[in-house]
C-alpha positions in Angstrom: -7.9 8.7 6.1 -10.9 7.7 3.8 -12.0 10.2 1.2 -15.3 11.6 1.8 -15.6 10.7 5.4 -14.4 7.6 7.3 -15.8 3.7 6.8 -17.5 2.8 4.1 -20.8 4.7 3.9 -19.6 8.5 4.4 -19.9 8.7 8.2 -18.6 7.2 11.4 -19.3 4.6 11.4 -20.7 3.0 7.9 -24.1 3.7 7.3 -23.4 7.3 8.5 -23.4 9.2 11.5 -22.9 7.9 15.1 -24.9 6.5 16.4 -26.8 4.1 14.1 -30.1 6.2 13.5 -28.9 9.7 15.0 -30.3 11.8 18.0 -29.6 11.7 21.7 -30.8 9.3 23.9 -34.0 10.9 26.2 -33.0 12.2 29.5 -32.8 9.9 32.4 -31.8 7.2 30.6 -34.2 4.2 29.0 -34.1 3.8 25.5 -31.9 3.4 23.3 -30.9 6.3 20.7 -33.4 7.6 18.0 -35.7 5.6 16.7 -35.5 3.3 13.6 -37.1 4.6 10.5 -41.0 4.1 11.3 -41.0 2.7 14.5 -42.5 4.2 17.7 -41.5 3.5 22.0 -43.8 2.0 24.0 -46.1 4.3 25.6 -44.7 5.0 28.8 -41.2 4.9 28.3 -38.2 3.7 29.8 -38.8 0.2 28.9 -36.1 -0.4 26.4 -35.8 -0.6 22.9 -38.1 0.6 20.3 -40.9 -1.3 19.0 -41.5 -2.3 15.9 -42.7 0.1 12.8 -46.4 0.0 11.4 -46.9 -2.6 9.2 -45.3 -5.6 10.8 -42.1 -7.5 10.7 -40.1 -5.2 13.2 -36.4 -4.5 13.6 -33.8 -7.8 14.7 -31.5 -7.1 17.6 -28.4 -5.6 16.4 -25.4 -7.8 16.6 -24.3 -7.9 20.4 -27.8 -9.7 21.7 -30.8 -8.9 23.6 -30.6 -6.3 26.3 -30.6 -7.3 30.1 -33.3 -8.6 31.3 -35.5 -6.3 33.5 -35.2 -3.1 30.7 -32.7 -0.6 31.3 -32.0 0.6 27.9 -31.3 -0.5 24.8 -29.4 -3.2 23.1 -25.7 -3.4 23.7 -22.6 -2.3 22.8 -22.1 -1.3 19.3 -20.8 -3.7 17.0 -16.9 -4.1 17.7 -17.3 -1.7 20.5 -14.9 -2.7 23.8 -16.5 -3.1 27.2 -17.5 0.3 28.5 -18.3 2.2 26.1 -21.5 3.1 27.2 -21.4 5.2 30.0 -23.9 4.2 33.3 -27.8 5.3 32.2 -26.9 5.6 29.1 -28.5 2.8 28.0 -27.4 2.2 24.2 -25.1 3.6 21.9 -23.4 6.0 24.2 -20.0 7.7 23.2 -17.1 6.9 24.9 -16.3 8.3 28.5 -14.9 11.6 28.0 -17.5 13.3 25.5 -17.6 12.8 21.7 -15.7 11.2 19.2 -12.0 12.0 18.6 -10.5 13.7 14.8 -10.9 11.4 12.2 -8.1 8.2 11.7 -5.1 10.2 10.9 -5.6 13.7 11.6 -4.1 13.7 15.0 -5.3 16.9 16.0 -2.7 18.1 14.4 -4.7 20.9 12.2 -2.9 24.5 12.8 -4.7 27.7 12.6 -6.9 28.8 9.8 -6.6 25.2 9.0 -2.9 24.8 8.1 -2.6 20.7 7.4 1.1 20.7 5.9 4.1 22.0 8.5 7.7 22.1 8.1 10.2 22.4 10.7 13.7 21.8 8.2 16.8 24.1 9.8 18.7 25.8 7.2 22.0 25.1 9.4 21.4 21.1 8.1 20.9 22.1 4.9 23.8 24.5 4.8 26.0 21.4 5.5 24.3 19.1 2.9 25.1 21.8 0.2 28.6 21.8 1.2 29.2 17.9 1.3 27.1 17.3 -1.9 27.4 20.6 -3.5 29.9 22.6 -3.2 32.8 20.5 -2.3 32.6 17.4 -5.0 32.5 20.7 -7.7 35.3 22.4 -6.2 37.1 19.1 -5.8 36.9 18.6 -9.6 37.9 21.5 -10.4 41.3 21.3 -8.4 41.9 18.2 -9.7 40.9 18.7 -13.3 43.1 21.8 -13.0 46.2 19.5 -11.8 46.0 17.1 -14.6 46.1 19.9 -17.4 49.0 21.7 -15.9 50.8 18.1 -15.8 49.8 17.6 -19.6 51.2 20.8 -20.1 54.6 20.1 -18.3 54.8 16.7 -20.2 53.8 18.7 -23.5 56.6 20.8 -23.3 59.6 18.9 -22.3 58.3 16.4 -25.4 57.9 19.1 -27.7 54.4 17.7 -28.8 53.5 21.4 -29.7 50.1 21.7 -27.6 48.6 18.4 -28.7 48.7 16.9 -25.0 47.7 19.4 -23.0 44.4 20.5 -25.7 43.7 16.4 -25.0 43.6 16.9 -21.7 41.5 20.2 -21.6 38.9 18.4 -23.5 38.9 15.0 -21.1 39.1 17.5 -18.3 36.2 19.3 -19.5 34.3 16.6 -20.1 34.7 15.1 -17.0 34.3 18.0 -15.0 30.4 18.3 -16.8 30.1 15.1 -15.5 31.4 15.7 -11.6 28.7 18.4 -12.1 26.3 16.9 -13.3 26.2 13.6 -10.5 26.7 16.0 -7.8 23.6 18.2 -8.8 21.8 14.5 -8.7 23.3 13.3 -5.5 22.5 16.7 -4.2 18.7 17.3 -5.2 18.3 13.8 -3.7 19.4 14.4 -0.5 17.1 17.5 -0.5 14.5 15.9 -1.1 14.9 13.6 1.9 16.0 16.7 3.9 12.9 18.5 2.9 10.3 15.8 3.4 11.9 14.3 6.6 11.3 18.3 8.0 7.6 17.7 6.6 4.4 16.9 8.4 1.0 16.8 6.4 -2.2 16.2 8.6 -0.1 15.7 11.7 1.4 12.6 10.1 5.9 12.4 9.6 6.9 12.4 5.9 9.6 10.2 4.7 11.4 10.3 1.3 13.3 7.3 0.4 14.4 7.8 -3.4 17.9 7.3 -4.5 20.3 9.1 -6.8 20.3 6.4 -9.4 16.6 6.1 -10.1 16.7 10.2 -9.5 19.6 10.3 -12.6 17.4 8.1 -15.2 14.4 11.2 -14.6 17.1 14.1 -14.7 18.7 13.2 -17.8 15.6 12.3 -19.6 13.8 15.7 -18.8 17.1 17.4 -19.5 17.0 15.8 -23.3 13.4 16.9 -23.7 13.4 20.0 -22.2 16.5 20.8 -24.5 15.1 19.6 -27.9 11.7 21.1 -27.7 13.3 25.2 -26.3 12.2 24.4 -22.9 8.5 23.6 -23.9 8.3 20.2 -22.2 9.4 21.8 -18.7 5.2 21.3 -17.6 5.6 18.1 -18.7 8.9 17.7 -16.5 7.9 19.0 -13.6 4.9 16.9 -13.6 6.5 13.9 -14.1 9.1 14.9 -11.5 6.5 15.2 -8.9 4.7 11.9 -9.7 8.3 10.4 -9.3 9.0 12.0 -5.8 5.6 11.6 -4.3 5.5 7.6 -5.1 8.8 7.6 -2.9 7.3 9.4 -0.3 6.4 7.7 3.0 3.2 8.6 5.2 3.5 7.6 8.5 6.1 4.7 7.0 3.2 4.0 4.4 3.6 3.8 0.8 1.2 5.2 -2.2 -0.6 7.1 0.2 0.8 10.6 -1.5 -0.2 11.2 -4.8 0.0 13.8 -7.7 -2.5 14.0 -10.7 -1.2 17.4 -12.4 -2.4 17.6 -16.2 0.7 19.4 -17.8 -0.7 21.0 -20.3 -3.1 22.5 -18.3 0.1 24.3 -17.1 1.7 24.6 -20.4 0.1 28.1 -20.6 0.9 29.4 -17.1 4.0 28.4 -17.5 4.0 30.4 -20.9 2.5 33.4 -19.7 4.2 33.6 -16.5 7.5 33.0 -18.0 7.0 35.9 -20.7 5.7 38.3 -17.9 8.8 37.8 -15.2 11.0 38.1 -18.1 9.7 41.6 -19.3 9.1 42.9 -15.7 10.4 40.7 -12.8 8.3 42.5 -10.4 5.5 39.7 -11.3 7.5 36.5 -10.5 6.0 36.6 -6.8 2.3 35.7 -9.1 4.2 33.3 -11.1 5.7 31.1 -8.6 2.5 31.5 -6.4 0.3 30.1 -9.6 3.0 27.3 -10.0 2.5 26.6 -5.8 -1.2 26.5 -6.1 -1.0 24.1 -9.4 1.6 21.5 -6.8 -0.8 21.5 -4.2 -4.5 21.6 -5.3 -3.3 18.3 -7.7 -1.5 16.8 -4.9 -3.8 14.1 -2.7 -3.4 12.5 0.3 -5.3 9.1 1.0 -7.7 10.7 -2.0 -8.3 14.0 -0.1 -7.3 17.2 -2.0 -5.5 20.1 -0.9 -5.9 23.8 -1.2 -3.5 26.9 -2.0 -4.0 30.0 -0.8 -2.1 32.7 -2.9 -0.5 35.5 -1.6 1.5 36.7 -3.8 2.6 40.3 -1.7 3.4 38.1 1.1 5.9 35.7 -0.8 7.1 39.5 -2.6 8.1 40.5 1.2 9.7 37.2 2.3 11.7 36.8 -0.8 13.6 40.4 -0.6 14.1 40.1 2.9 15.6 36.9 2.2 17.3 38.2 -0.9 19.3 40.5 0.6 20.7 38.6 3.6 22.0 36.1 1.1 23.6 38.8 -0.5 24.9 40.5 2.4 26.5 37.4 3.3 28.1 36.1 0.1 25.6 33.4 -0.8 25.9 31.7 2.9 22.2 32.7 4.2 20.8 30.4 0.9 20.3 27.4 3.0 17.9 29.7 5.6 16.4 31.5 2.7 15.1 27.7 0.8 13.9 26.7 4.6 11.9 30.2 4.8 10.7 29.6 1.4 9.2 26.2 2.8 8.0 27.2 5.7 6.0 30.1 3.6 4.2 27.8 1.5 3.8 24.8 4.1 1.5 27.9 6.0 -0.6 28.4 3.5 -1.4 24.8 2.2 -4.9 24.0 3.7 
């Protein structure tokens, strides 16, 4: 997909519009389609090409050779057409058998409704079991174990008599290495997200691939994390930017690389991010503005093959789908999460155009 329009001169193909010179060929055949810039047909028509324009020198054959002897129509196919494009009487540059050109390179026919281009199909049953792999169970696993080796320290404190000192050892160790367990998990975990959420995504008709890993995902986290800690959460525009940028260069279009890109200016979201995080904080009702302002930012700075996208707020619609979802995950003890993120998606993939 070419930005501005496809080949190399806006239209299809170069030079704009098809066929070379625009117009329909006359009825009943003959010549080929409209004329060259100053040139006339032959009076009497249905003689073949056009002649040559006032003044002299006159128009070459286009590449493909003279037409057939006898008249007939125009000249050829056009360049790097197959063998039957034109259709019988046609004479020239006819379009393909069938009628008209096909979507542009890429597009696949694939554009929904009120011109949805971006769809996503990810089931929150998937990601309920990714959340407990990567999640849930390496945390609770650390816990246990952490747990284990302090009440050992303990035992071993007492029947030395060390007065405390081992098992306070241990808490720290345990502590610290239970930040840790946290930490890598929340890594490993946002990675395979990512790959869940992308490999459920479709922009333009074309599959989405992510193909990140949690080591180059950890170098990003902890360096954001660092920032955003030392400047009171001030660099987060700045982190989610350069999140993006990270995740979109690992994305793959139709098993192509580079072909997703993101050209957010963070500090033209420094004050959204401001405001909106002062507003949700006094009165929470306007979070469903907020998140729809940070949605809009994502996608109308996100390109594909150069070609922008648009967001179309609505921030009482997201209002509606996030109690709903709310209060099943609620109702069911955090379980329904999983379907609620996939809803979330699937809300914003509609209104990306």
């Amino acid at each position: 997909m070419n930005p501005g329009g496809f080949g190399g001169g806006g239209g299809y193909p170069p030079s704009g519009g098809y066929p070379p010179g625009g117009g329909m060929p006359p009825a009943g055949g003959g010549g080929g389609w409209g004329p060259p810039p100053g040139g006339a047909p032959p009076a009497g028509g249905g003689g073949g090409g056009w002649g040559p324009p006032p003044g002299g020198g006159g128009y070459g054959p286009p590449p493909g050779g003279a037409p057939p002897a006898g008249g007939g129509g125009g000249w050829g196919q056009p360049p790097g057409g197959a063998p039957g494009m034109a259709a019988p009487g046609m004479g020239a540059y006819a379009p393909p058998a069938g009628g008209g050109y096909g979507p542009p390179p890429g597009m696949g026919g694939a554009m929904g409704s009120g011109g949805q281009r971006v769809f996503f199909n990810g089931d929150g049953a998937k990601l309920f079991v990714l959340t407990l792999l990567y999640r849930a169970a390496p945390v609770l696993g650390g816990y246990i174990v952490i747990l284990l080796l302090m009440l050992i320290a303990r035992a071993i404190d007492s029947a030395v008599g060390a007065g405390g000192i081992l098992a306070i050892l241990m808490a720290v160790v345990g502590g610290l290495s239970l930040f840790a367990v946290i930490l890598g998990s929340a890594v490993v975990y946002t990675n395979k997200f990512y790959e869940f959420y992308y490999n459920a995504l479709t922009i333009d008709g074309q599959q989405c691939q992510y193909t990140g890993t949690p080591q180059e995902l950890a170098k990003l986290v902890i360096i954001n994390a660092i920032l955003t800690s030392i400047t009171c959460g001030i660099y987060t525009p700045w982190a989610i930017v350069r999140s993006t940028e990270f995740v979109h260069s690992k994305v793959l279009i139709n098993g192509q690389p580079n072909r997703l890109t993101f050209h957010g200016d963070p500090a033209s979201l420094l004050g959204t991010y401001i405001l909106g995080s002062i507003l949700t904080g006094l009165c929470f009702i306007y979070a469903p503005w907020f998140v729809n302002d940070i949605f809009a930012f994502m996608w109308e700075n996100t390109r594909l093959d150069g070609r922008p996208f648009q967001f179309r707020k609505d921030p009482g619609g997201f209002l509606g789908t996030y109690l709903v979802n709310a209060i099943l995950t609620g109702i069911t003890c955090g379980i329904y999460a999983s379907w609620a993120q996939c809803n979330f998606a699937k809300w914003e993939a509609e209104r990306v155009a």
